[in-house]
Structure formats: structure tokens, C-alpha cells
C-alpha positions in Angstrom: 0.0 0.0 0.0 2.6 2.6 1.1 4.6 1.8 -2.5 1.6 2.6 -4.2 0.5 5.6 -2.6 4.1 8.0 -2.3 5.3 8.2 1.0 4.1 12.0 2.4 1.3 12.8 0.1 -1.2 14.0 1.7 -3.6 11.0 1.3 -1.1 8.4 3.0 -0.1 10.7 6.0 -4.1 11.2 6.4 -4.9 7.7 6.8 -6.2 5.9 9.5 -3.8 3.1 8.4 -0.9 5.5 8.2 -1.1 6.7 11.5 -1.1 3.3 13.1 1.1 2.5 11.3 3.7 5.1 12.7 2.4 4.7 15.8 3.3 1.0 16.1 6.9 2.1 14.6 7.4 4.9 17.6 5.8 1.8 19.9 8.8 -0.6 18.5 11.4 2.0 19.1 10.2 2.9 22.4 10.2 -1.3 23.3 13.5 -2.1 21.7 15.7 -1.0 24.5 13.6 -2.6 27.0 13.5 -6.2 24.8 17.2 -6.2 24.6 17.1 -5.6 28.4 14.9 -8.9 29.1 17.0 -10.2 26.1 19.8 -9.9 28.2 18.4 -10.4 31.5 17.2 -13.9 30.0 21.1 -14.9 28.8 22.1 -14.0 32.3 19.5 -16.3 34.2 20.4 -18.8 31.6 24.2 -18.7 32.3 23.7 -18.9 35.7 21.1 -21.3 35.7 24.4 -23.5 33.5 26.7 -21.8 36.2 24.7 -23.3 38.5 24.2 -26.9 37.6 28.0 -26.8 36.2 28.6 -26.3 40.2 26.0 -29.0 41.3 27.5 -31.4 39.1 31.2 -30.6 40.1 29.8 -30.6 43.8 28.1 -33.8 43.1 31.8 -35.4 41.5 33.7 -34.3 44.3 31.4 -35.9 46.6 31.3 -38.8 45.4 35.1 -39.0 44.6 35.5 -38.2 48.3 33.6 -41.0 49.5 35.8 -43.7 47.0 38.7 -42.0 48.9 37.2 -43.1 52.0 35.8 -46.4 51.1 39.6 -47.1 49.3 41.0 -45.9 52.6 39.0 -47.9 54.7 39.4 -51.2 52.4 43.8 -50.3 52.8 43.3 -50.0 57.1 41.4 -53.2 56.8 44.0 -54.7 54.9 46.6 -53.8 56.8 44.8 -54.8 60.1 44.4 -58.4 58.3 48.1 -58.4 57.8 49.1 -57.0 60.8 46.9 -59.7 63.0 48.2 -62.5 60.2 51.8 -61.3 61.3 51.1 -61.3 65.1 49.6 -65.0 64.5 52.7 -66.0 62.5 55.1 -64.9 64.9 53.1 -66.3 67.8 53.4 -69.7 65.8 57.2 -69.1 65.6 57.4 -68.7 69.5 58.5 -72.2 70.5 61.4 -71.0 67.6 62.9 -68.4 69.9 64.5 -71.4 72.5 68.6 -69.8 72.0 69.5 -67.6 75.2 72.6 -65.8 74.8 71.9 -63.2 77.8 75.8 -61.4 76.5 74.4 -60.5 72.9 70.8 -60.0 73.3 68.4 -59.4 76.1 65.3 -62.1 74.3 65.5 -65.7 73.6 66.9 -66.1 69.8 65.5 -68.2 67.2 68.4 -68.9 63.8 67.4 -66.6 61.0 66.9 -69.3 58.6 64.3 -71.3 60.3 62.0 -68.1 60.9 59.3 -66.8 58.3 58.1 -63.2 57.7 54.6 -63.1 55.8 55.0 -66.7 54.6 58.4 -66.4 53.0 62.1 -66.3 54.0 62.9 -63.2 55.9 65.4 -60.8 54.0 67.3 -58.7 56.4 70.8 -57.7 57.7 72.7 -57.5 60.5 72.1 -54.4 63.2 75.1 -54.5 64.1 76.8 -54.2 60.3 73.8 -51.8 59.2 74.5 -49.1 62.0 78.3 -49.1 61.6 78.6 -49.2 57.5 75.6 -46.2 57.1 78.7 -44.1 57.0 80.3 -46.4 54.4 78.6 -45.6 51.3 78.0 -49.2 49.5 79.1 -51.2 52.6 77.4 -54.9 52.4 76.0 -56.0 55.3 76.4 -59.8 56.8 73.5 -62.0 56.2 71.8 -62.8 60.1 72.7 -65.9 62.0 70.6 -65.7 65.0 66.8 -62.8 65.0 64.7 -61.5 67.6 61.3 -61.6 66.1 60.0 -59.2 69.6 62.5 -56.5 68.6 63.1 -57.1 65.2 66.6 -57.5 65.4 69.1 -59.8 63.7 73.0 -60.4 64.3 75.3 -61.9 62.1 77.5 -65.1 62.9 80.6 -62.6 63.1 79.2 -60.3 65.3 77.8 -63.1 67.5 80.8 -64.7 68.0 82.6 -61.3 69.0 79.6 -60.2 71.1 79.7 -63.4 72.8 
């Protein structure tokens, strides 16, 4: 209509369809600023509303990583308790072991190194004695134990035993 009729004659400014017209363009102009208000007040509810679950979800991981921390710690103490009370039983089996008394070289009965078991195998260890004097000796090697205190954890070596006693 408005190409047909040229824009400011005097019959399209007069018009009933005119005037609405431009009165819907001044309404648009005067509503813009306010939709790109809500516009924008919408994208920052929806980033927070994201912001928000993003946190939720990291709160959520967290928590649940927190409690496979716990129940992995709590399987490792009840592991090591299991070991620890299979150890005291082992070493209360190897008792009667324990029958050597040298009261010169060690205040407990002794048991020989090689009959004695830690965890089921052979215990590995060295000599007290050699260990505390060669820790200044870089590369020093230690004698293998003759005679072990399973109480104190301590081993001598046949050298050291003979000197000591």
C-alpha cells in the first residue's frame, strides 16, 4: 500500500492506516531498548542457571570422589589390620622357635634366621650390628643374620655373635 501511494502525500499521511502505522513504529522504538534488556536479563539467568548446575555437578563429583577415597581408605586400614593380626599370629606360631638364650648379645630368647618366616616367606634382612656401623660407608654390604629377635626385630650376624659373645 505505502509503495503505491508516495510516501508524504497527503492521502497516505491522512490515513487511518498511516497513523497506526507510525504509531506502532514509535511503539517498536520505544520497546526495543527494554527487549534487549529482558534479552539480556534472560542470557544472564540462563548462564547462571548452567553456572549453576556446572557447580551442582562438580559438587556432586567431588562428593562422590570423596567417598571412593574413603571407602579405598578404609578397604587399605582393613587390609593392613588383616596383615598385621596374620603377622602377630605367624610370629606367635614361631614362638617355640625363639628357645637360643645368649643373655651377653641380646636381652630375648633367639631363634636362627633361617628357620623363621616373615609373611609366609624367607625373611630378608641384615645385621644391626653391620647396618648401624657401614651407614657411613657408602656401598658397605652388610652380613646375612645368623641368630633374630622376632619381639625386637633384630638380627646379628655369625661374626658379630661370635665377637659379642
Amino acid at each position: 500500500l505505502l509503495h503505491l501511494l508516495l510516501d508524504g502525500s497527503i492521502h497516505v499521511v491522512e490515513t487511518q492506516v498511516y497513523k497506526d502505522y507510525k504509531k506502532l513504529l514509535e511503539q517498536i522504538q520505544a520497546e526495543r531498548p527494554m527487549l534487549a534488556r529482558e534479552s539480556y536479563k534472560k542470557k544472564e539467568a540462563e548462564e547462571e542457571r548452567k553456572e549453576k548446575l556446572r557447580l551442582a555437578r562438580a559438587e556432586k563429583a567431588a562428593k562422590k570422589r570423596q567417598e571412593e577415597e574413603e571407602r579405598l581408605e578404609k578397604e587399605r586400614l582393613e587390609h593392613e589390620r588383616r596383615r598385621n593380626k596374620e603377622r602377630q599370629a605367624e610370629m606367635t606360631r614361631q614362638k617355640s622357635l625363639h628357645s637360643h638364650h645368649f643373655p651377653y648379645v641380646h636381652h630375648h630368647a633367639l631363634a636362627e634366621h633361617n628357620a623363621l618366616q616373615m609373611r609366609g616367606c624367607p625373611r630378608r634382612s641384615e645385621c644391626d650390628i653391620c647396618r648401624n656401623r657401614n651407614i657411613r660407608i657408602l656401598f658397605a654390604q652388610s652380613n646375612p643374620p645368623k641368630y633374630t629377635c622376632e619381639e625386637c626385630d633384630w638380627d646379628i650376624c655369625d661374626e658379630h655373635f661370635r665377637e659379642q659373645n
